[in-house]
C-alpha positions, 0 to 999 in steps of 0.5 A: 240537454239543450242545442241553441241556435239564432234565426232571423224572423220578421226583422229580429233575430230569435234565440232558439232552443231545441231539446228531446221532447216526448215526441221527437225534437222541438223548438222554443223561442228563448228571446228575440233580439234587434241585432244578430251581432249581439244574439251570436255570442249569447247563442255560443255561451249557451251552448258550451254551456248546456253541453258542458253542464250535461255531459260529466252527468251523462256518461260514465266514470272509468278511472282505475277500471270502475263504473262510476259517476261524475258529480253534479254539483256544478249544476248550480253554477247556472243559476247560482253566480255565489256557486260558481267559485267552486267550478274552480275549487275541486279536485274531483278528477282532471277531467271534470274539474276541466269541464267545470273550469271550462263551465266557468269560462263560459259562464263569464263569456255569457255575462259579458254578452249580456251587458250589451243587452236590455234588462228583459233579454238577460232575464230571459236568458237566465229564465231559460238557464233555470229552465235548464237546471231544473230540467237536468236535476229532475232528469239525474234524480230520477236516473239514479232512484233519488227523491227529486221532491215535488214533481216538475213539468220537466218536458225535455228528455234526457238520457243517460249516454246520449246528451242532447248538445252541441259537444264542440267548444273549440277545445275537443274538452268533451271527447271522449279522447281528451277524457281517457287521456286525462285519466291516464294521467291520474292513473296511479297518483295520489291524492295529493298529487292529483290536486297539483296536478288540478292547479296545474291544469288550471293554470295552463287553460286559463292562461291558454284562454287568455292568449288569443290567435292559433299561434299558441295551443294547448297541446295537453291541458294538463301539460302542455302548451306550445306557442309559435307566432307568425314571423317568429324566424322558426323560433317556438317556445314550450311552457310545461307543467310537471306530468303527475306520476311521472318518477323520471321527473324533477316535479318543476315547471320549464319553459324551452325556447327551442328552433326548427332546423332544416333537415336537409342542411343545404336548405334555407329556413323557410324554404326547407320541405322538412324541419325538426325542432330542438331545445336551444335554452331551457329555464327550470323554474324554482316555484310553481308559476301562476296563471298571470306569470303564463299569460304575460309570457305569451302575450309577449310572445305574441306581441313580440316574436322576434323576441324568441331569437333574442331568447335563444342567446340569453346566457345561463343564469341571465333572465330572458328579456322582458321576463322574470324567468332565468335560463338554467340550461343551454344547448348547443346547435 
C-alpha cells in the first residue's frame, strides 16, 4: 500500500514513503542516508516488498471460476523474520506461493542492503515495515467484518482492487497475465499434485534467481526456463519441469541442448535473417532435481558457453561434461 522513492536533499539522500491518505497521496520521510549507492537498493526491496505484500490480499481468487481470497498470512513475514520460513512451505495456489517466495527473496535482498548501513537506519526501515503491516492487517480486517482489536491510528488507505504500489519486480509476477496462466496450470489437478507442482516452481525461480545476466529467462515459472549465453555459437540449452496436469507426459524433469539452424540453408549462422531451434540431445532425469542441481547447470552455462557444442555431441548414456546429468536422447540434424 506503500510506493518507496530516494530524493536528494541538503546533501543526504531521503527515503520517502508515499501511500493514499484521507486527502489524496502523501509523503513521509522513512530515514535519510549520507550515499545514494546505498539508499537505491533499500528503496528497491521496499517496494517488491510493499507491492508484493499488498496485491494477493487485494484482488480476487478466481480458480475453478469462484470469487474467493488469497491469504494473508505472509504478512507477518515483514516484521516476523521466525515467520518468513513459511513464505516457502505452502501450497496454497501456484500463484501465491509464487508471490510469497518472491516476497521472500526480496525480504533477503532487504537485509543485505542493510548490513551496509548504521544501527539507527535498519530500525527505521524496520519501524516503517511495522508500519506497513499493521497498516495492511487493520485495512484487510476491517474489508472482510473482522474484530481488528483495538482501534489503530491507521493513516494510509487501502482499497481493495486498487493497491497503491510499484507492481514491477522485474518478473511481470503480479500481472494479472502471469496470475491467470498459473491458474490454468492448476486447473483440474490434485492436491497432491499441486504441491509438486509448488516445489517445482520453487526450484526453477530460485535457481533462475541465482543466475544473473538476460542470457537465461524463466519463460514459465512453473515450467520453464531457457538459457542462451553470449558466444554460445547458437547453442541454447532448456531446463523443464514436468507441467502438472499434463497426461501426455511422463511426469520427469529434461534438460535439452538444442540449436538454431538458418532457415535458409545457404546462410551462415549468424548472418541468417531467420532460425528455427531444434533438440540436439536431450536428458531425462531419473529423480527430481534440487535448486542447487539448476543453478550449477546455468552457472556453468554461463561461465562456459562454448560448452553447449561440446554438450551437443555427448553420446547417449554418457554424462554432459562437467555435470551429473546423463544424455537419454539424441537427435539427428
Amino acid at each position: 500500500m506503500t510506493i518507496y522513492s530516494q530524493h536528494a536533499n541538503r546533501g543526504k539522500t531521503q527515503i520517502l514513503a508515499s501511500y493514499q491518505g484521507l486527502d489524496g497521496v502523501v509523503s513521509s520521510t522513512v530515514t535519510s542516508l549520507g550515499d545514494s549507492r546505498l539508499a537505491a537498493p533499500i528503496v528497491d526491496a521496499l517496494n517488491r516488498i510493499s507491492a508484493l505484500a499488498t496485491v494477493p490480499v487485494s484482488v480476487h481468487d478466481r480458480r475453478e471460476r469462484r470469487s474467493g481470497y488469497y491469504p494473508s498470512e505472509h504478512l507477518a513475514a515483514l516484521t516476523d523474520p521466525a515467520a518468513r520460513a513459511g513464505l516457502v512451505s505452502g501450497a496454497h495456489s501456484l500463484w501465491y506461493e509464487y508471490v510469497c517466495l518472491r516476497l521472500h527473496q526480496a525480504l533477503a535482498d532487504l537485509e543485505d542492503a542493510l548490513i551496509a548501513v548504521p544501527d539507527t537506519i535498519k530500525i527505521a526501515i524496520r519501524a516503517e515495515l511495522k508500519v506497513e503491516e499493521g497498516g495492511l492487517r487493520t485495512a484487510v480486517a476491517e474489508f472482510s467484518g473482522q474484530n481488528s482489536g483495538p482501534e489503530t491510528d491507521n493513516s494510509r488507505h487501502w482499497e481493495f482492487g486498487h493497491a497503491f504500489v510499484k507492481h514491477d519486480d522485474g518478473m511481470d509476477t503480479l500481472n494479472h497475465e502471469t496470475r491467470e496462466q498459473l491458474d490454468r496450470r492448476e486447473a483440474g489437478i490434485t492436491a497432491e499434485e499441486r504441491e509438486q507442482a509448488v516445489a517445482n516452481l520453487r526450484v526453477l525461480v530460485t535457481a533462475h534467481s541465482r543466475c544473473a545476466g538476460m542470457w537465461a529467462s524463466l519463460d514459465d515459472p512453473c515450467s520453464q526456463i531457457f538459457a542462451e549465453p553470449y558466444d554460445s555459437d547458437g547453442f541454447f540449452v532448456t531446463v523443464q519441469a514436468p507441467v502438472p496436469g499434463d497426461d501426455d507426459a511422463d511426469g520427469s524433469w529434461e534438460i535439452e541442448v538444442g540449436r538454431w539452424e538458418p532457415d535458409d540453408p545457404e546462410e551462415e549462422y549468424g548472418e541468417h535473417s531467420s532460425a528455427t531451434g531444434s533438440t540436439v540431445i536431450r536428458c531425462v532425469l531419473p529423480t527430481s532435481p534440487d535448486t542447487d542441481d539448476i543453478t550449477g547447470l546455468l552457472r556453468f552455462v554461463g561461465e562456459q558457453p562454448k560448452v553447449l557444442a561440446e554438450w551437443a555431441d555427448t553420446r547417449v548414456g554418457a554424462a554432459l561434461v562437467g555435470t551429473a546429468f546423463v544424455v537419454t536422447k539424441g537427435y539427428e540434424s
